[in-house]
N, CA, C and O of each residue as an XYZ file, in Angstrom:
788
protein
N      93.518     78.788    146.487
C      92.605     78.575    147.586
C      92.208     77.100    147.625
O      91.966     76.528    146.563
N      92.123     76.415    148.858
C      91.657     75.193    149.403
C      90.194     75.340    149.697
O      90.022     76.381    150.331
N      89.260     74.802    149.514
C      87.823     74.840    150.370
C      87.647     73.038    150.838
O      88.189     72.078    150.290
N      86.796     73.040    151.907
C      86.618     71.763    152.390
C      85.060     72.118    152.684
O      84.867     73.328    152.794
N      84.242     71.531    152.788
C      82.557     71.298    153.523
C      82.595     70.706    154.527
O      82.779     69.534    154.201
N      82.514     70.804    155.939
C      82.037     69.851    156.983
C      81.294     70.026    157.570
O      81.385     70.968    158.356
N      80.094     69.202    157.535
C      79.290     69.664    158.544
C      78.206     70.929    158.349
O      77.676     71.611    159.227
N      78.042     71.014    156.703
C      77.232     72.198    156.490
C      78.206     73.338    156.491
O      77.970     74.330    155.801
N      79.604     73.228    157.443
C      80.005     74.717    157.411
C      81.459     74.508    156.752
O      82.270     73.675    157.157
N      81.740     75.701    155.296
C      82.724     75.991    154.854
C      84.306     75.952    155.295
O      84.666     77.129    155.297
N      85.140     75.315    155.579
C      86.526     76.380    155.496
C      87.259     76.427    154.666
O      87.627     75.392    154.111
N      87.874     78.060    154.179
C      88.475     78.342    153.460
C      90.113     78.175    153.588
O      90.376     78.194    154.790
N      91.168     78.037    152.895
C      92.447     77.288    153.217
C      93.240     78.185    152.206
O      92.701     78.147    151.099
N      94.482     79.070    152.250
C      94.786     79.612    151.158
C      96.357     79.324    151.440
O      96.908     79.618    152.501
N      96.972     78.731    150.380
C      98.717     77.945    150.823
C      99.545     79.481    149.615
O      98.812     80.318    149.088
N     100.914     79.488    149.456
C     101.256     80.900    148.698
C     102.570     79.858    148.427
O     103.614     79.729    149.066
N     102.046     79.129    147.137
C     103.406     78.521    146.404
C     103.967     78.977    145.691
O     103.318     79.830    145.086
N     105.740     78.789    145.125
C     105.761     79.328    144.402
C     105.470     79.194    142.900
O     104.663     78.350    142.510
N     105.857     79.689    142.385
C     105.097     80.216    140.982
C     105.241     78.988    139.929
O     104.383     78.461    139.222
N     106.645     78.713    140.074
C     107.041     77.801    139.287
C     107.826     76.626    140.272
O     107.948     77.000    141.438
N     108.266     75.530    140.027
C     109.318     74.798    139.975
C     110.886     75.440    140.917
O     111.096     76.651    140.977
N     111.791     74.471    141.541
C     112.475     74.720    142.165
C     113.990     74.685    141.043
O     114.410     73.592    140.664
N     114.610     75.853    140.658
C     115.545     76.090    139.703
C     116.620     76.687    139.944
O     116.479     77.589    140.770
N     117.845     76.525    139.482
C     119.526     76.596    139.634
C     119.701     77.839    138.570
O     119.063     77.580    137.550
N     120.312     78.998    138.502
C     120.797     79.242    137.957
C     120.259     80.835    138.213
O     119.825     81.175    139.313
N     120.351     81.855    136.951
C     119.924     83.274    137.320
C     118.642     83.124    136.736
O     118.034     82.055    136.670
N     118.161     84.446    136.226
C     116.422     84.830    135.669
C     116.654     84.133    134.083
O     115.957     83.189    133.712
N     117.698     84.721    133.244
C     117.789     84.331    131.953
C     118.791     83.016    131.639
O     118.770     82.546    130.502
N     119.569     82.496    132.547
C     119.857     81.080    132.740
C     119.769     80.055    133.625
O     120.550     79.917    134.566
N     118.910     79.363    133.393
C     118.794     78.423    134.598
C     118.164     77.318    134.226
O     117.775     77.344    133.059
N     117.879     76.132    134.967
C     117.560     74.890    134.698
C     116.580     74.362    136.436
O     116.962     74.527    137.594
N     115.502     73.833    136.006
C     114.425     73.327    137.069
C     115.492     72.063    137.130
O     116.118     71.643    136.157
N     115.565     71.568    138.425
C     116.452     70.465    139.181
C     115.457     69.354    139.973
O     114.286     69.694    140.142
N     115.758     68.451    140.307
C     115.033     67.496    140.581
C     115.905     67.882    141.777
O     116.831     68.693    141.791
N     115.347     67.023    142.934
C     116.079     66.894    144.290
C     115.805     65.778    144.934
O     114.614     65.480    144.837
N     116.521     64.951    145.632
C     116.418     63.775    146.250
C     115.357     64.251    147.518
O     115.522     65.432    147.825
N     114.295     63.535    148.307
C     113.273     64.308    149.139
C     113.621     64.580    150.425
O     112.801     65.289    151.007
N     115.026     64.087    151.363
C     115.733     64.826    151.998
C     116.406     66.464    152.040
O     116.506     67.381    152.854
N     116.810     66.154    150.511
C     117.649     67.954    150.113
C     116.612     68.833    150.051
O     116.690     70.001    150.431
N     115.572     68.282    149.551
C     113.980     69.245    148.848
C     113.688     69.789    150.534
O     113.869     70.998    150.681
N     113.192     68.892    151.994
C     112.992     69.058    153.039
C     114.109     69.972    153.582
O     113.769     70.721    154.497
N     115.361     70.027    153.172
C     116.443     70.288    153.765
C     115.954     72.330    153.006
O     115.482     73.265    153.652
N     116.209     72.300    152.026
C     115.422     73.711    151.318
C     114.998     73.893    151.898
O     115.498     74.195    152.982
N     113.353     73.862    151.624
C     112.264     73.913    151.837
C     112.224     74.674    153.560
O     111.764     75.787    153.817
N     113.001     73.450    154.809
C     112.779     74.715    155.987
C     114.027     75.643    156.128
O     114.204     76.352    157.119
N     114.713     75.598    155.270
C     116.099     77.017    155.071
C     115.162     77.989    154.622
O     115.774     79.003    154.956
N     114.108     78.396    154.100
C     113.293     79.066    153.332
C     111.777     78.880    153.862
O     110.785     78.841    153.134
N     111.788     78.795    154.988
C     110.411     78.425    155.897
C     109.221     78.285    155.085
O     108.150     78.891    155.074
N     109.938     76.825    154.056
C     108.345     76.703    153.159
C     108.718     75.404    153.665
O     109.608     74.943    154.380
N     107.178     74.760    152.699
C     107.358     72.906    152.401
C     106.844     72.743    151.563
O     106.314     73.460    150.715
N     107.028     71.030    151.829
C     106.267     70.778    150.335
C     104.863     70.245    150.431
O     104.365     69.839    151.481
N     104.228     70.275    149.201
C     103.249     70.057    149.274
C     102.733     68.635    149.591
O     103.500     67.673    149.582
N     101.169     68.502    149.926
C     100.619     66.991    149.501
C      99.772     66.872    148.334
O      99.234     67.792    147.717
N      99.723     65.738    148.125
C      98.539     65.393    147.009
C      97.343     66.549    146.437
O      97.053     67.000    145.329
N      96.844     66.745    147.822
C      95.755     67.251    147.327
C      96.513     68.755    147.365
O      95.616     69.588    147.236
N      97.451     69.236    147.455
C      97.508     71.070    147.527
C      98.100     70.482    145.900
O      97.715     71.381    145.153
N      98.543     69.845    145.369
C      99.054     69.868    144.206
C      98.067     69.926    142.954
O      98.347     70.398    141.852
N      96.489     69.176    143.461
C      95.387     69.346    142.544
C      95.011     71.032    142.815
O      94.255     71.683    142.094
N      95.704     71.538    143.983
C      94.843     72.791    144.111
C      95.747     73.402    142.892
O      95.457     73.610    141.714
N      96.843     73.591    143.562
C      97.614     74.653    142.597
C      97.489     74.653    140.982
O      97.480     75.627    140.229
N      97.387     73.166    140.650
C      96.852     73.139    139.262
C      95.366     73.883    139.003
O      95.106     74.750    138.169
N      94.624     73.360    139.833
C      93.147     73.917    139.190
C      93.268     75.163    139.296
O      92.455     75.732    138.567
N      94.352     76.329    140.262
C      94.520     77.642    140.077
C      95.523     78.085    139.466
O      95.787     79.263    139.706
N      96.239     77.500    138.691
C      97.285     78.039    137.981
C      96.962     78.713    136.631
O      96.119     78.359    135.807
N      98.145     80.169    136.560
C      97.051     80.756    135.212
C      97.895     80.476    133.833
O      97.744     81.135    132.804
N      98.804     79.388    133.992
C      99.240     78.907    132.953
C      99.382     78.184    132.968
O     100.202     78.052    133.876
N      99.006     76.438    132.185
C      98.833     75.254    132.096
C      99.390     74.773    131.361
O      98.872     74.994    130.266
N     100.442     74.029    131.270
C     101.586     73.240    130.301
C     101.061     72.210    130.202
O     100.513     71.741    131.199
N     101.048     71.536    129.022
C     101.200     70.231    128.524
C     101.861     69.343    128.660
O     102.526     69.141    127.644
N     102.070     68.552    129.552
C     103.479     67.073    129.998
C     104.131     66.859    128.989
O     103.483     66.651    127.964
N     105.268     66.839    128.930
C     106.333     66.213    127.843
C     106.739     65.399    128.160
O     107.908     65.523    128.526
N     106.083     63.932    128.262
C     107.219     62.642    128.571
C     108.278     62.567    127.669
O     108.143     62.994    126.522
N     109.764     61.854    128.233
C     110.646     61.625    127.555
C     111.460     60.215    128.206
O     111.743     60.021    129.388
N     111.677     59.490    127.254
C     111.844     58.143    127.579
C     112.955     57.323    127.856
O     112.985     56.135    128.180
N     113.870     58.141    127.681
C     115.712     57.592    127.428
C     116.401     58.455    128.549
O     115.905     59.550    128.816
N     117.237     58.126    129.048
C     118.290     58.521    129.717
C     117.236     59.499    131.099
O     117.628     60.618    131.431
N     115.947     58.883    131.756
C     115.756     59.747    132.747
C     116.534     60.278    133.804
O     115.995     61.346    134.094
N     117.380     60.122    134.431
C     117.922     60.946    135.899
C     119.108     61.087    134.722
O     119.940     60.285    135.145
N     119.525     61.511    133.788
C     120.974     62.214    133.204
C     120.808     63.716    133.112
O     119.769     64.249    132.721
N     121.665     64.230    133.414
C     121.344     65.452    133.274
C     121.361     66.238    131.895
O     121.113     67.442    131.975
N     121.553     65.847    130.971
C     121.499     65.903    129.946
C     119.907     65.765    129.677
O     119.687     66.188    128.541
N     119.010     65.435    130.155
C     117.950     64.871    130.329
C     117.362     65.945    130.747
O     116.862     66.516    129.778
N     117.151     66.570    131.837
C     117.494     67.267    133.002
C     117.349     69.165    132.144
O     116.607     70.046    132.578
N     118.220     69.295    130.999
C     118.306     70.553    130.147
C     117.742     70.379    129.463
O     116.995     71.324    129.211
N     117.545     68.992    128.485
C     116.414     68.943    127.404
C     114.723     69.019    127.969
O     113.670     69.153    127.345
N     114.892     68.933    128.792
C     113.332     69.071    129.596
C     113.269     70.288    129.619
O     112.523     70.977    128.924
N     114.157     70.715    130.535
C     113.633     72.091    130.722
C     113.928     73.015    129.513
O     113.314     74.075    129.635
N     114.606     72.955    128.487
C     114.494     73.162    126.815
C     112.672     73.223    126.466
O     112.074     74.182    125.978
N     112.146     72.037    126.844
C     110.941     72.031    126.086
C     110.380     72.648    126.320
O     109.688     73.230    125.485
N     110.304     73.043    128.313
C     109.343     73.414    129.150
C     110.037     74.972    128.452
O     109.493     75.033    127.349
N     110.581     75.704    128.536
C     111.019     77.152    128.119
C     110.307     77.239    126.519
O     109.772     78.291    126.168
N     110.346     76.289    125.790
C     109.516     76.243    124.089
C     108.139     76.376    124.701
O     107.509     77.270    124.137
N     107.564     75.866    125.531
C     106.167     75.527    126.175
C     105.913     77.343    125.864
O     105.220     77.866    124.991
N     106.730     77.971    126.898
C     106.478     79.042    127.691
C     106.807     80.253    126.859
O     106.528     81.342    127.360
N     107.445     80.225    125.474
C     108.230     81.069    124.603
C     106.599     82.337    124.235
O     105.452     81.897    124.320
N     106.731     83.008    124.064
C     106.213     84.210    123.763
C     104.472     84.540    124.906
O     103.454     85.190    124.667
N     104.863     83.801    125.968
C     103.710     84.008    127.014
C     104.414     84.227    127.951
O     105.234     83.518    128.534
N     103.799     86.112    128.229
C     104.074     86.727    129.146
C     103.944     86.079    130.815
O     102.998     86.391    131.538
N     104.896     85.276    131.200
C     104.511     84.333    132.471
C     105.065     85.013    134.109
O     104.955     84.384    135.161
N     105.633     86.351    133.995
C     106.069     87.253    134.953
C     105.008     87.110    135.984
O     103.828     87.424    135.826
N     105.448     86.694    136.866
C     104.173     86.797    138.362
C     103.246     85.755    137.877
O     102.285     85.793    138.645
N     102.997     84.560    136.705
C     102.060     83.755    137.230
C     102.439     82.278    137.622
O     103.417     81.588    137.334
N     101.635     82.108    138.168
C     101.589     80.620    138.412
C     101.620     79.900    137.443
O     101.018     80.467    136.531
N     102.122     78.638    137.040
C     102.588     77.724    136.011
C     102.170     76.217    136.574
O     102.036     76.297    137.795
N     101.966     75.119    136.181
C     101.524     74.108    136.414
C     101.560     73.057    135.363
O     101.702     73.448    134.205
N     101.453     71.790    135.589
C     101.180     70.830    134.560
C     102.756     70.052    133.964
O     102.857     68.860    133.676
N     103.841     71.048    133.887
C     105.009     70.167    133.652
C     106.093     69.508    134.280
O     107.013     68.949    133.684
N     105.928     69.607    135.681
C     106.358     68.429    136.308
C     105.716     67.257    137.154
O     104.529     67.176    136.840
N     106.050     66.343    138.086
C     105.626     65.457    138.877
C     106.035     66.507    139.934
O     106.854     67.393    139.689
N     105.417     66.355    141.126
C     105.873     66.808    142.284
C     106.765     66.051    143.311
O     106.896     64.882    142.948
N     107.221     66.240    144.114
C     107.744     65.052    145.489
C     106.844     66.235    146.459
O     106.930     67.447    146.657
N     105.931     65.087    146.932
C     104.937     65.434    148.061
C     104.999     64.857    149.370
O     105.327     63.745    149.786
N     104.754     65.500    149.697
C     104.243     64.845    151.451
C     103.392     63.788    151.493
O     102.301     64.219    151.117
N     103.303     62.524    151.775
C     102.095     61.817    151.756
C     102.080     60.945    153.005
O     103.101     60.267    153.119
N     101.372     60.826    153.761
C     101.340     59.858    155.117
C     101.414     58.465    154.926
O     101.513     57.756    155.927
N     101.392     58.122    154.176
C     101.640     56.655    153.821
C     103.348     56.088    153.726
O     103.859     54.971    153.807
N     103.863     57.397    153.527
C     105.428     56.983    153.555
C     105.746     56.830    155.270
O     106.781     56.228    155.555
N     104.946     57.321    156.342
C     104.851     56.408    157.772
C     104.903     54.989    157.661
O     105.552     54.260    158.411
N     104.065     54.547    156.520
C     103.447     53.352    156.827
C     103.928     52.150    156.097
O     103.573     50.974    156.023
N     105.015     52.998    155.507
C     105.949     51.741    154.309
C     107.117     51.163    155.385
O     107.651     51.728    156.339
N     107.275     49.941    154.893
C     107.993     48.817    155.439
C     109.600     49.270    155.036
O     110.624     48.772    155.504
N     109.539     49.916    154.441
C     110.933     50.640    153.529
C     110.766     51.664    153.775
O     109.942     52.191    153.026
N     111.449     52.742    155.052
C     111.633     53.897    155.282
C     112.458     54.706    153.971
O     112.573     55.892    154.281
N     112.908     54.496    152.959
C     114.105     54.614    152.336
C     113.169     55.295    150.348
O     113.549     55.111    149.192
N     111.748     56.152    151.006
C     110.993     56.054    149.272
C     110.794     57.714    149.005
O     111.249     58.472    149.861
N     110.433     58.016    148.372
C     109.947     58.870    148.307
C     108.364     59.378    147.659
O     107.786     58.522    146.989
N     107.992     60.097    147.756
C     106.520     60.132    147.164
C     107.026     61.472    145.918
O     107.746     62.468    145.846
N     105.821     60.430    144.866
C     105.596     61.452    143.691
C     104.131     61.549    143.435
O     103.359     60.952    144.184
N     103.762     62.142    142.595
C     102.357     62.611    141.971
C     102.030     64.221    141.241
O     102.437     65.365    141.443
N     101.143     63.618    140.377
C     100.857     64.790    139.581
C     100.935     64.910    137.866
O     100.240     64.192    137.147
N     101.789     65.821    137.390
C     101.911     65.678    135.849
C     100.812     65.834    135.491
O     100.407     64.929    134.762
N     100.136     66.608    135.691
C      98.500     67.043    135.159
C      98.201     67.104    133.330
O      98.986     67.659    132.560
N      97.277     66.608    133.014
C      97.110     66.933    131.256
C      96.334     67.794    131.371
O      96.108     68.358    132.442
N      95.728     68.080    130.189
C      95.167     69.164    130.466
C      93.349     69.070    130.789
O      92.617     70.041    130.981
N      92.941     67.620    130.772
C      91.512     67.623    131.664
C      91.790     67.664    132.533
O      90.770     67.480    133.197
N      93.315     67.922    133.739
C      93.327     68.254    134.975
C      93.555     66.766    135.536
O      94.043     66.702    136.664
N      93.264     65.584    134.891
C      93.805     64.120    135.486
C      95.321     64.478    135.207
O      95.870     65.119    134.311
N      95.817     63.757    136.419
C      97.510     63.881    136.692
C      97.824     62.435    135.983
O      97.204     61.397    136.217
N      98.886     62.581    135.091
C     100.036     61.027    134.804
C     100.193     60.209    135.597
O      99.958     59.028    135.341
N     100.733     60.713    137.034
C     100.986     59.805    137.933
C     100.404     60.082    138.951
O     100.424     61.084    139.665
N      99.855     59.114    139.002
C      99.217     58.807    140.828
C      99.849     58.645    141.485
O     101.013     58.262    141.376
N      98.907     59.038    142.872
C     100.610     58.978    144.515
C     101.143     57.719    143.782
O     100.537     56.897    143.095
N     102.511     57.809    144.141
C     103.314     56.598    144.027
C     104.604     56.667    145.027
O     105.080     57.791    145.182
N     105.171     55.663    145.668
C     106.476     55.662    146.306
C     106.833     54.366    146.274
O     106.825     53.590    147.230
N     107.226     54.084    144.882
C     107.878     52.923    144.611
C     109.224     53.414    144.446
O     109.968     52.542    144.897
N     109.830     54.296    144.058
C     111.316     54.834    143.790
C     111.954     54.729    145.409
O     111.374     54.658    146.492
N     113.273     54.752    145.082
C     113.677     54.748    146.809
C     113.957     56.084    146.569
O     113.637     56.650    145.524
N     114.690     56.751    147.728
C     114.736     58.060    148.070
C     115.618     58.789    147.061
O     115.242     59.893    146.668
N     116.825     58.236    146.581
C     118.621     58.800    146.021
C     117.610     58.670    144.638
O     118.249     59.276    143.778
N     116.511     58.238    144.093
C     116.431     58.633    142.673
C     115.685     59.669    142.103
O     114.539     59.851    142.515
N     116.236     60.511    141.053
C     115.625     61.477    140.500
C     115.425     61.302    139.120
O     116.076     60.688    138.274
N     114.447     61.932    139.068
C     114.536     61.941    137.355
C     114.597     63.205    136.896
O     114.978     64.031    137.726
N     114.305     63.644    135.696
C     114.013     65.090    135.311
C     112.326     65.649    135.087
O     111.841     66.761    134.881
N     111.629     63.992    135.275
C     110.167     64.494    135.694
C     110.027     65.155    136.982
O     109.000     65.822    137.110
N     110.812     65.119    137.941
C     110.796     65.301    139.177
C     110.302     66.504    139.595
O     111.429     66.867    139.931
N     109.547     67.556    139.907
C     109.597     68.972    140.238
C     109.878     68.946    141.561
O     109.561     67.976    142.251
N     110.593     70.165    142.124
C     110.243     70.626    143.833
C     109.586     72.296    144.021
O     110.197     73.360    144.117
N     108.151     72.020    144.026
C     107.340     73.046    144.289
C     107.575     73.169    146.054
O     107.545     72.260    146.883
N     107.715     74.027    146.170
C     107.949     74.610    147.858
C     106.424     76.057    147.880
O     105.838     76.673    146.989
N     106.351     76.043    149.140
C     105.464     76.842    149.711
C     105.543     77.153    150.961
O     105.960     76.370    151.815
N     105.019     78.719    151.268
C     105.519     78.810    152.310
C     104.809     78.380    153.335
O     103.579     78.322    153.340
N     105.509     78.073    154.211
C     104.824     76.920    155.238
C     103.941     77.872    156.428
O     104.081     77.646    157.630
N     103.183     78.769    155.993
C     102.126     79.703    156.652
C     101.106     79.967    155.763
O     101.083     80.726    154.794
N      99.897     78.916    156.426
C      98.949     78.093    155.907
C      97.613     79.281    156.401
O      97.781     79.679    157.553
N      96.409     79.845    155.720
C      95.280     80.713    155.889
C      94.190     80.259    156.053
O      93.340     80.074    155.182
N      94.103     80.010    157.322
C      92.243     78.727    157.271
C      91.335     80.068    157.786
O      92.027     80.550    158.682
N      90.562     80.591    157.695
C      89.564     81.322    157.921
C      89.982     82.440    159.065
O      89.235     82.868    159.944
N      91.257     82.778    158.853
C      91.532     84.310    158.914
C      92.939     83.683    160.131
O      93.677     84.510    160.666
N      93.108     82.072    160.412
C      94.145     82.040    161.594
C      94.929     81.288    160.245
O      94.572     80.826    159.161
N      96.793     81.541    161.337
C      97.711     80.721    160.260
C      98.192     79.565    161.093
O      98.233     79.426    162.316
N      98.557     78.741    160.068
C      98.883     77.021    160.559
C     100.106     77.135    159.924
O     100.401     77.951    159.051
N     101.067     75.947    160.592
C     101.996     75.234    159.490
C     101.427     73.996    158.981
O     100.716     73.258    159.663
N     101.764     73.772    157.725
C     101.385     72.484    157.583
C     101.532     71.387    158.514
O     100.534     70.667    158.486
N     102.090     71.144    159.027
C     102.654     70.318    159.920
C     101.251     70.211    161.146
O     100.661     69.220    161.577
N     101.096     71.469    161.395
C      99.995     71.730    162.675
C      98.140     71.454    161.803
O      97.037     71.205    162.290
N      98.498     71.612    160.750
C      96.600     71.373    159.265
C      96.944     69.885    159.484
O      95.966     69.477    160.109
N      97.703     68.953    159.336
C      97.987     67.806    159.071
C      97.705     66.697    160.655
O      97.258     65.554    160.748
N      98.267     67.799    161.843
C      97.725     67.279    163.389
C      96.597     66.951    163.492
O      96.231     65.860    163.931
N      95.595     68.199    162.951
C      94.394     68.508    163.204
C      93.160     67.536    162.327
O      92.855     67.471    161.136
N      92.669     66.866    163.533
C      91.183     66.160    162.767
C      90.326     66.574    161.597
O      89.895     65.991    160.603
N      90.226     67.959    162.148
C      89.619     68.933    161.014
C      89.717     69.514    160.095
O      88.868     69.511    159.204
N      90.588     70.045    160.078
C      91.659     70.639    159.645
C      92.230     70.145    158.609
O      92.157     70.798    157.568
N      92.983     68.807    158.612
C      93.774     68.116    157.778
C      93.156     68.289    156.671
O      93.753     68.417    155.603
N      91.919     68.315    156.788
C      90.998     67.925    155.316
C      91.036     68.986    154.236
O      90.682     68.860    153.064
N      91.396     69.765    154.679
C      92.026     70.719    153.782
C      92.985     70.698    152.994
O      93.097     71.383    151.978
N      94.097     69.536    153.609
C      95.415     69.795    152.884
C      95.826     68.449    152.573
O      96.908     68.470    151.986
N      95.336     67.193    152.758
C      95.144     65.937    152.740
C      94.233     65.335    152.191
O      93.225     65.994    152.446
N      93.925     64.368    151.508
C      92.784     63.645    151.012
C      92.991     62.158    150.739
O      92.406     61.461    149.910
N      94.068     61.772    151.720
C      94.412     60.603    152.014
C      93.358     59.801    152.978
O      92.440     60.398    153.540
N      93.607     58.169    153.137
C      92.275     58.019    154.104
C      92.735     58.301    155.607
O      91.991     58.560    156.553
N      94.318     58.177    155.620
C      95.030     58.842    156.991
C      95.579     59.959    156.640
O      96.229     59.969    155.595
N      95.458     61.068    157.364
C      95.916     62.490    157.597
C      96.550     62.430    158.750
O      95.937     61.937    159.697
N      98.100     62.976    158.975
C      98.946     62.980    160.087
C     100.105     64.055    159.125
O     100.184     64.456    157.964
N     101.125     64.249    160.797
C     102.392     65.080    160.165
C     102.971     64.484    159.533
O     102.696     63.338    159.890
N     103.806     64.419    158.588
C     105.115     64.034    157.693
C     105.998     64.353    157.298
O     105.644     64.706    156.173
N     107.309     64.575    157.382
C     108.702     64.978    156.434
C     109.594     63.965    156.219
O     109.542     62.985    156.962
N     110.176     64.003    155.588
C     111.221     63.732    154.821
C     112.366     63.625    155.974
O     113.532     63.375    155.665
């Protein structure tokens, strides 16, 4: 759940991400994948979700019912070799906790939506943020210094479905992000507007 205050009066905002991380493979083999933020957009509406912004990414953390610990790792980031040893750790993270149906959080960066990638002089970036510890401060702050073609294995692609719950009507993100009012729910940038990839 999202809440915003304006004006004395409440609205409530409820987004339905998924659980974990965006991953290749079956239930008992598979590997979380990074995605360049074209392919992630390219998903994302094959599967009438999106991705998140900044602030739905503090949400999902502060509601997630399992909280991982960041594993930085320093050598060989975008190898894929890289890529399995991560998600190696993140599966040690998760080893004897029953995690069926919950939400998970804290071990990747996200690629988010952020309106500021309008406003870069270099159409060509992508936005990251997140990596939460466990007081809930994220590793990385918005950032879109990377150009678009790089990944790492910090990378996550959290998708959601893009049918948004503000006080009993549904939005797409796209239409929370139009809206003056609205946005403030799903944005906490000092400009709120539409964005993709």
């Amino acid at each position: 759940m999202i809440a915003v205050s304006l004006k004395g009066d409440t609205l409530r905002g409820y987004c339905f991400p998924l659980l974990d991380y965006l991953a290749v493979g079956g239930n008992k083999d598979f590997v979380r994948v990074p995605l360049q933020p074209q392919n992630a957009q390219t998903v994302a509406e094959a599967w009438s979700c999106t991705l998140p912004t900044r602030k739905i990414v503090d949400a999902i953390y502060a509601a997630a019912d399992v909280k991982l610990e960041p594993h930085p790792l320093t050598q060989h980031r975008d190898s894929v070799t890289t890529f399995l040893e991560h998600n190696q750790i993140i599966q040690g993270q998760l080893k004897g906790k029953n995690k069926q149906g919950l939400l998970i959080a804290g071990h990747k960066k996200d690629v988010v939506l952020s309106p500021r990638l309008l406003r870069l002089e270099k159409k060509d970036r992508v936005a990251i943020y997140g990596w939460h510890k466990p007081d809930g401060k994220p590793i990385q702050p918005l950032y879109l210094g990377h150009v678009a073609w790089y990944t790492d294995y910090s990378h996550g692609i959290r998708l959601l479905y893009n049918r948004f719950e503000v006080n009993g009507r549904y939005y797409t993100l796209q239409e929370l992000l139009a809206d003056p009012v609205l946005s403030r729910l799903v944005c906490d940038e000092d400009i709120c507007e539409p964005v993709q990839y």
